[in-house]
Residue frames relative to the residue before (quaternion, step in Angstrom):
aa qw qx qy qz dx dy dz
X 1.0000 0.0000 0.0000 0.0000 0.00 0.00 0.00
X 0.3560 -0.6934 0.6087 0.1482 3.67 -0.92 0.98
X 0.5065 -0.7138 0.4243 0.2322 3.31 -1.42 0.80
X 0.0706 -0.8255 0.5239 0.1978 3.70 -0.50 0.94
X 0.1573 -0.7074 0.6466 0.2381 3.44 -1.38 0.15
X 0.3327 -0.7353 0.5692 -0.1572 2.51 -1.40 1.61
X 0.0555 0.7134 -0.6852 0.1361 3.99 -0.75 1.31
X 0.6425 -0.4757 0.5237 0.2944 2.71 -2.09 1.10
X 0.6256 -0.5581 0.4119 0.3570 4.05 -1.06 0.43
X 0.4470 -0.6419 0.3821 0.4921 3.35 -0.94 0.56
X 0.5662 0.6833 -0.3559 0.2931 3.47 1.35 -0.87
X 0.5003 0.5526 -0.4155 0.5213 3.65 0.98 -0.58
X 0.8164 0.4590 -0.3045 0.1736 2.79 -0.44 -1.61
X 0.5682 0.5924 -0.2872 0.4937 3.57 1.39 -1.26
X 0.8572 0.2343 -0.2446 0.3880 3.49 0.54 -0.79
X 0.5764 0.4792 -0.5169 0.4134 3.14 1.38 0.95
X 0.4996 0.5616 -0.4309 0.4993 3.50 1.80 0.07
X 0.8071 0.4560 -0.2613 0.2690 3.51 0.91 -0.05
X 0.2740 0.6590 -0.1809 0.6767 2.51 2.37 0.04
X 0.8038 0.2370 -0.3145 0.4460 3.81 -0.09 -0.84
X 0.6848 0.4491 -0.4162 0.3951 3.63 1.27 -1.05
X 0.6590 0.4948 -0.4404 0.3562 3.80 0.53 -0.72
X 0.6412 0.4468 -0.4036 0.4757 3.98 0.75 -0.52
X 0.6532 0.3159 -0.4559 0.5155 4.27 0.70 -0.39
X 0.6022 0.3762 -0.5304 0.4631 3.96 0.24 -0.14
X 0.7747 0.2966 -0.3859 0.4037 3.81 -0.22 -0.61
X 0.5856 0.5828 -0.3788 0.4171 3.78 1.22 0.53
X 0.5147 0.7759 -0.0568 0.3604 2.84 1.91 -1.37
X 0.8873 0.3029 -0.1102 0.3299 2.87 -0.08 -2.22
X 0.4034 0.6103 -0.4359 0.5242 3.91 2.00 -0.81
X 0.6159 0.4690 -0.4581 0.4369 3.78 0.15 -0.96
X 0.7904 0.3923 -0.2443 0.4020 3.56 0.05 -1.71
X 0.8355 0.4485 -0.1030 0.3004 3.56 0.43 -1.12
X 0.6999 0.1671 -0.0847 0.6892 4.00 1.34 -0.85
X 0.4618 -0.5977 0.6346 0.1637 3.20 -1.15 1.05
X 0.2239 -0.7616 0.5971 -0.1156 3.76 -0.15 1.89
X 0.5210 -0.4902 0.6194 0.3234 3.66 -1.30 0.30
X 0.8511 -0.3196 0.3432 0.2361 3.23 -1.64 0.19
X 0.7708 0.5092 -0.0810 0.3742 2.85 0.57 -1.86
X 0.7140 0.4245 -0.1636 0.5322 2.97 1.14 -1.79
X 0.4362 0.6334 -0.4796 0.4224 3.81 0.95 -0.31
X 0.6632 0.6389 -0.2198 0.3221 3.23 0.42 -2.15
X 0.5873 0.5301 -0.2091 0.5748 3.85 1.17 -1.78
X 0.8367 0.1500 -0.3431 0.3996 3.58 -0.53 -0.99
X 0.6888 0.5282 -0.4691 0.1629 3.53 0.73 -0.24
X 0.6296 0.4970 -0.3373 0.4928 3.09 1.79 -0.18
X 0.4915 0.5437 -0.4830 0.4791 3.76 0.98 0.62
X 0.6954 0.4291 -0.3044 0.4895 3.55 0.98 -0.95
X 0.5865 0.4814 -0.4528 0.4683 3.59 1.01 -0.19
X 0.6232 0.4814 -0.2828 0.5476 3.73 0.72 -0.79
X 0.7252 0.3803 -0.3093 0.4835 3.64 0.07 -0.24
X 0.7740 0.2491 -0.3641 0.4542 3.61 1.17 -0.19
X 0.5169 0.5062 -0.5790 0.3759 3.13 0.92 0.47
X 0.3046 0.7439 -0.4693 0.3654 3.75 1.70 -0.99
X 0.7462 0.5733 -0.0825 0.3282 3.34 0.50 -1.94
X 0.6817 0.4617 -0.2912 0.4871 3.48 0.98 -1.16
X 0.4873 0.6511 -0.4322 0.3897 3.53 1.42 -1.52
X 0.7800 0.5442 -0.2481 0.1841 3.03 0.33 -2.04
X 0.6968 0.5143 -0.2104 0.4536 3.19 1.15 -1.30
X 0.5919 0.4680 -0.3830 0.5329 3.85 1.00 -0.68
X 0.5947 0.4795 -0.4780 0.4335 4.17 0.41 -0.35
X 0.4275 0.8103 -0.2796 0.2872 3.66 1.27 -0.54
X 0.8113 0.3907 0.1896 0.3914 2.14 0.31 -2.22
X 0.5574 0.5440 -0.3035 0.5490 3.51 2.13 -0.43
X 0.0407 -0.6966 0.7080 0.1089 3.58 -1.15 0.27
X 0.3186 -0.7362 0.5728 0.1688 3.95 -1.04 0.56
X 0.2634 -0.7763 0.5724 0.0150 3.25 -0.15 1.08
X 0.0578 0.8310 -0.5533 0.0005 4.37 -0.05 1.02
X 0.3659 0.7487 -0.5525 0.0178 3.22 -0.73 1.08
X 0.8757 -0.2828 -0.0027 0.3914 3.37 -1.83 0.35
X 0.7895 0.2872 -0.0150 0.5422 3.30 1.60 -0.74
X 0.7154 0.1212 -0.0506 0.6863 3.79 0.99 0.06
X 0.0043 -0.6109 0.7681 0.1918 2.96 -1.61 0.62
X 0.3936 -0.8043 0.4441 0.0310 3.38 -1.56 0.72
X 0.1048 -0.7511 0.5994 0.2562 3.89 0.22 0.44
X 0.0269 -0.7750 0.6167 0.1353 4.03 -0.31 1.20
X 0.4612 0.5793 -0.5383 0.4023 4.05 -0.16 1.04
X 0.8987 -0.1754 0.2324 0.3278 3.26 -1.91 -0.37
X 0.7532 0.1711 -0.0279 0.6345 3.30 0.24 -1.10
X 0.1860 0.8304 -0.4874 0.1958 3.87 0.70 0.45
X 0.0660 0.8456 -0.5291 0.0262 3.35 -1.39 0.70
X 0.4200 -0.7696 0.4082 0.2544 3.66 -0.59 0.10
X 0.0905 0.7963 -0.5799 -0.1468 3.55 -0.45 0.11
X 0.4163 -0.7736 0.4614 0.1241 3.66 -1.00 0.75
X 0.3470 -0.7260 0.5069 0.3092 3.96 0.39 0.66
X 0.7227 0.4439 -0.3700 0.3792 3.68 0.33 -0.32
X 0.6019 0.3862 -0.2048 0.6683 3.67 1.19 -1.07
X 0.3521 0.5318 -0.7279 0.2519 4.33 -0.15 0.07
X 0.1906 -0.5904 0.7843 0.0056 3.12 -1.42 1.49
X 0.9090 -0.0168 0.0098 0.4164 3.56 0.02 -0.57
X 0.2505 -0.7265 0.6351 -0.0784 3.59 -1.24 1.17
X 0.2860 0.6918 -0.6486 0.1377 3.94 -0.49 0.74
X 0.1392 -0.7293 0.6664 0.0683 3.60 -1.28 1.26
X 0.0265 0.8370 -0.5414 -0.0754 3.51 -0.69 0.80
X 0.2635 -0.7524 0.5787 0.1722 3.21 -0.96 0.71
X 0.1788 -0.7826 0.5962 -0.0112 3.83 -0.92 1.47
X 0.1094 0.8981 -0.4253 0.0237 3.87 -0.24 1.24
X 0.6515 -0.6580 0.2856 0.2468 2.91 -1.43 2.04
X 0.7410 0.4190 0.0385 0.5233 3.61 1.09 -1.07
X 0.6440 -0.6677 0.3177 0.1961 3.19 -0.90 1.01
X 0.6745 0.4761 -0.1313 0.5489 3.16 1.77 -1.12
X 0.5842 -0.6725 0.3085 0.3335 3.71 1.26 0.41
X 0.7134 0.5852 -0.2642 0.2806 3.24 1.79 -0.52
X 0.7052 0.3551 -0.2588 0.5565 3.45 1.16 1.15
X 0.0924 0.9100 -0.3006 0.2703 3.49 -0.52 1.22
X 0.6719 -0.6205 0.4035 0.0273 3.02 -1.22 -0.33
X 0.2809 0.7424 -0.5986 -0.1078 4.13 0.60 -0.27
X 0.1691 -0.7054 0.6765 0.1270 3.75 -1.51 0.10
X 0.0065 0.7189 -0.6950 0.0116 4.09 -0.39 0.89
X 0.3260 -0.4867 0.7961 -0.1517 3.27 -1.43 2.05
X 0.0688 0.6490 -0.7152 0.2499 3.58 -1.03 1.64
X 0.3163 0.6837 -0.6574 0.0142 3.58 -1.19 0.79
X 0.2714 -0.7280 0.5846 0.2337 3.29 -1.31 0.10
X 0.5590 -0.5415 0.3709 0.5067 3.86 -1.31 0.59
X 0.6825 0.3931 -0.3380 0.5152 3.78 -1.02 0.93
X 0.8850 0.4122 -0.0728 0.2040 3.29 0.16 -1.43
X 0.6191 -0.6467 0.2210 0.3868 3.99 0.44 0.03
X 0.4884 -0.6237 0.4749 0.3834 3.56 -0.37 0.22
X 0.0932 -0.7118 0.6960 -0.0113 4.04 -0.90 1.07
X 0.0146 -0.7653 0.6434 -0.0114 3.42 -0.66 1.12
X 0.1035 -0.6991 0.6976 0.1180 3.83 -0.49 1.23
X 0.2982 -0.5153 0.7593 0.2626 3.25 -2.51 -0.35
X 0.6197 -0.5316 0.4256 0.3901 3.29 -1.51 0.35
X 0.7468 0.3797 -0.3833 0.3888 3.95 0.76 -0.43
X 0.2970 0.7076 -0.5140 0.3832 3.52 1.22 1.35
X 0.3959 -0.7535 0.4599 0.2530 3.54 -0.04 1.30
X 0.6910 0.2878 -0.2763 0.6027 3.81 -0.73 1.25
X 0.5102 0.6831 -0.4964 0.1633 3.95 0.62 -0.54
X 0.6084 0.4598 -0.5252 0.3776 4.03 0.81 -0.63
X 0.4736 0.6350 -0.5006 0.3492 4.25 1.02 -0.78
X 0.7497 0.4941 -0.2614 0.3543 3.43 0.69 -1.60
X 0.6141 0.5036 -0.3329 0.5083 3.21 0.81 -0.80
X 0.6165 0.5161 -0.3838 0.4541 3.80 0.52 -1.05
X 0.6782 0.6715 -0.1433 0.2620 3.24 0.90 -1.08
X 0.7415 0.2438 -0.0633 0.6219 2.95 1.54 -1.70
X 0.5724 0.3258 -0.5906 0.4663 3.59 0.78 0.92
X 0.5437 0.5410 -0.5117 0.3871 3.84 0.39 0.21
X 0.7035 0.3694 -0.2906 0.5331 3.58 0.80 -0.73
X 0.5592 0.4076 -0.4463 0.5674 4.19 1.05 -0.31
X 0.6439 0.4190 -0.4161 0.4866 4.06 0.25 -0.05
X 0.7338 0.3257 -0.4005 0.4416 3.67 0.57 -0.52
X 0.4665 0.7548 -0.2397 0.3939 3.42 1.52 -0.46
X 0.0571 -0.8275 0.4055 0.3841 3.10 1.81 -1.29
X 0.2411 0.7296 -0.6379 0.0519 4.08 1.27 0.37
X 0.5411 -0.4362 0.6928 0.1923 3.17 -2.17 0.22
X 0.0959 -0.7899 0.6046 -0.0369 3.86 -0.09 1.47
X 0.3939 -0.7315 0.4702 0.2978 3.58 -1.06 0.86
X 0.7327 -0.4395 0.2781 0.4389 3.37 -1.20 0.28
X 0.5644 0.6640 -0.2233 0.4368 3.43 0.93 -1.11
X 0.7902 0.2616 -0.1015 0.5448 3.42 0.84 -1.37
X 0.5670 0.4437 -0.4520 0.5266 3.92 1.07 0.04
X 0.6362 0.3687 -0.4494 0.5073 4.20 0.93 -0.26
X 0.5591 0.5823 -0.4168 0.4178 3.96 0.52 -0.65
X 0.8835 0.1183 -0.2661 0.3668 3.25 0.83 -0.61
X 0.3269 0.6782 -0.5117 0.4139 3.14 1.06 0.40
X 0.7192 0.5155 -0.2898 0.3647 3.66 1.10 -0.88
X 0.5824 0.5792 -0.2493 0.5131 2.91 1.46 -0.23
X 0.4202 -0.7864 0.3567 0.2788 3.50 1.36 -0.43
X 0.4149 0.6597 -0.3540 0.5171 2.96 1.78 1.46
X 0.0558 0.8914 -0.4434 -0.0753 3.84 -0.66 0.82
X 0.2207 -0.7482 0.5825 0.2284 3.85 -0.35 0.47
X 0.5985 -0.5993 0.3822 0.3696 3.18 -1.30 1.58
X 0.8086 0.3821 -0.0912 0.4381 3.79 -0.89 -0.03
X 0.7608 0.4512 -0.2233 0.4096 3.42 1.20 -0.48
X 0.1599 0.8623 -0.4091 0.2521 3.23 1.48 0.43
X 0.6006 -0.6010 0.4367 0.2955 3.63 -1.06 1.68
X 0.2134 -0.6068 0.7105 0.2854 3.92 -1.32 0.31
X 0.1086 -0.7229 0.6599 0.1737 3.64 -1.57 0.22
């Protein structure tokens, strides 16, 4: 297997840089510009804190590239980490939904190995079904103990780990 690198689209990313900068300015400028009560101070300053971190997130996924191969995947950036397919100690897919009816969403895969850092992808991470495919082939040879949660996530996805087969 050859190493791919993998990045979050440029398209995301812009509209999460535009997304994080338009919510800290319209927190911001009330702070900087109208003399606000307490209360209402208190509110936008915690929105403008949350939106710039929104921001910092955003910019550090940038700056990350995912490096998949046969034997490690690799977060090469700032807050970067490594995870080794042979040592995976732990493997959690979550699914996070926009809508009440489940039918829009989200998946998040949380991968570490013993030594090595925690690598937390999203699903709009160009390459993400490989990784997943990936990290349940190496959590089956691994023999881990997947939670329910993360043995139906992937099953929706149309992924199975030997032994880890849903009960009904």
């Amino acid at each position: 297997m050859s190493t791919a690198d993998l990045r979050y689209p440029p398209q995301t990313l812009w509209a999460d840089y535009v997304r994080a900068s338009a919510g800290a300015l319209l927190c911001g400028v009330p702070l900087l510009l109208i003399d606000v009560n307490r209360w209402l101070g208190f509110f936008l300053a915690a929105g403008f804190v949350l939106f710039a971190l929104f921001l910092v997130r955003t910019a550090l996924r940038h700056r990350t590239r995912y490096l998949l191969g046969a034997d490690t995947l690799c977060a090469d950036g700032p807050a970067g980490g490594i995870v080794e397919w042979r040592r995976l100690d732990r493997l959690k897919l979550s699914y996070f939904s926009t809508k009440r009816d489940r039918s829009d969403g989200w998946m998040q895969l949380t991968v570490g190995s013993a030594g090595g850092r925690t690598v937390k992808i999203d699903s709009s991470l160009e390459g993400f079904h490989d990784v997943v495919e990936r990290a349940a082939h190496a959590a089956g040879e691994a023999g881990l103990t997947l939670s329910e949660a993360t043995r139906a996530n992937l099953k929706a996805m149309g992924i199975s780990v030997a032994g880890q087969e849903l009960t009904v």
